[in-house]
C-alpha positions in Angstrom: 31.7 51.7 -73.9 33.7 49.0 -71.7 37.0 46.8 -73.1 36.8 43.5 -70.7 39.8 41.3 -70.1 39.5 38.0 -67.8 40.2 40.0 -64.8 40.0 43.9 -65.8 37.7 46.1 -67.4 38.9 49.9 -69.2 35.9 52.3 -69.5 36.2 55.8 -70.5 36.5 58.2 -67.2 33.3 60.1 -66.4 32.9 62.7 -63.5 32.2 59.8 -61.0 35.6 58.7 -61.3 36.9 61.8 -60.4 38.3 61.1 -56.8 39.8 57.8 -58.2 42.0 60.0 -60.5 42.8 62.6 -57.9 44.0 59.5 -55.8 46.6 58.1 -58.1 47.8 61.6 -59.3 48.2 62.1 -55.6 49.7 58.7 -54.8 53.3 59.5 -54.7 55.5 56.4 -56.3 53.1 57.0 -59.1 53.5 60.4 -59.6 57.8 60.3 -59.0 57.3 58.4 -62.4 55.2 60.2 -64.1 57.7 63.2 -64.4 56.5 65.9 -62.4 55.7 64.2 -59.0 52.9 65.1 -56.9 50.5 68.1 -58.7 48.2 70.7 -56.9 44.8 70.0 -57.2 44.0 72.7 -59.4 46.5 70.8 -62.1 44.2 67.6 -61.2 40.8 69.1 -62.3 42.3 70.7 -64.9 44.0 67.4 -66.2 40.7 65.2 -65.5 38.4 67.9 -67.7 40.7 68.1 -70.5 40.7 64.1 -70.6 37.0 63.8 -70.6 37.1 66.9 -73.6 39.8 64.7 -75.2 37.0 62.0 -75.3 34.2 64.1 -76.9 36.9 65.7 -79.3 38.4 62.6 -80.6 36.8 59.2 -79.6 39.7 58.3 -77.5 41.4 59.7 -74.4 42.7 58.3 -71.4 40.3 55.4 -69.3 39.5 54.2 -66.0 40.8 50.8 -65.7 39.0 48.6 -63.0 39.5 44.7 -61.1 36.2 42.9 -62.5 35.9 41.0 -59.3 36.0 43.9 -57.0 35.5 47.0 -59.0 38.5 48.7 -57.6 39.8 51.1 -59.5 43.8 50.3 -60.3 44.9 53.1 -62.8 44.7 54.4 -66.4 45.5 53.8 -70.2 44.7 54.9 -73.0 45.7 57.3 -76.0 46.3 61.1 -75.8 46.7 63.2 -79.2 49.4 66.4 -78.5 49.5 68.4 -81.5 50.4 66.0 -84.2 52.2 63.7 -82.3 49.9 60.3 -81.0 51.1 58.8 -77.1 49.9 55.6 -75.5 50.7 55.3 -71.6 49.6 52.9 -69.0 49.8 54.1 -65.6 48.9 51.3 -63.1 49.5 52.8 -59.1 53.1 52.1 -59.3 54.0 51.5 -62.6 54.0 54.1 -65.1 55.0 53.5 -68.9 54.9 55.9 -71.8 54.9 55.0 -75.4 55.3 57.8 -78.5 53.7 56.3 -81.3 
């Protein structure tokens, strides 16, 4: 499954996109606004395998969001379920927003 825009693409994230993810949880302006700044990589893998079992769970998770033109990967979106509560978030390199719905 793939949402298309005139110049991005979202997809959900599969194990090929691993090292994209590790990148922007290790990119620093990203992470100082994401909450926690910089985590190990153990909190990496385990955050990128409960994403893709948030996926086969629910239908939904967090995706990969790509430049059509050059395939490069520029961050994530998507919707997380935590307990009963629903959150939306777009984390593009630099830019991190997070929405409780």
């Amino acid at each position: 499954m793939k949402i298309t825009s005139q110049r991005l693409y979202a997809k959900p994230f599969c194990a090929e996109d691993f090292l994209d993810f590790y990148k922007l949880h290790k990119n620093q302006e990203t992470a100082k606004l994401m909450g926690k700044g910089v985590i190990s990589d153990e909190e990496i893998n385990i955050r990128f395998n409960r994403n893709l079992q948030h996926q086969k769970e629910f239908g939904f998770s967090a995706w990969a969001i790509f430049k059509k033109d050059t395939n490069e990967f520029i961050g994530r979106v998507g919707f997380v379920k935590i307990g009963t509560l629903y959150h939306f978030y777009l984390k593009i390199h630099y830019l991190c927003f997070i929405f409780l719905l």
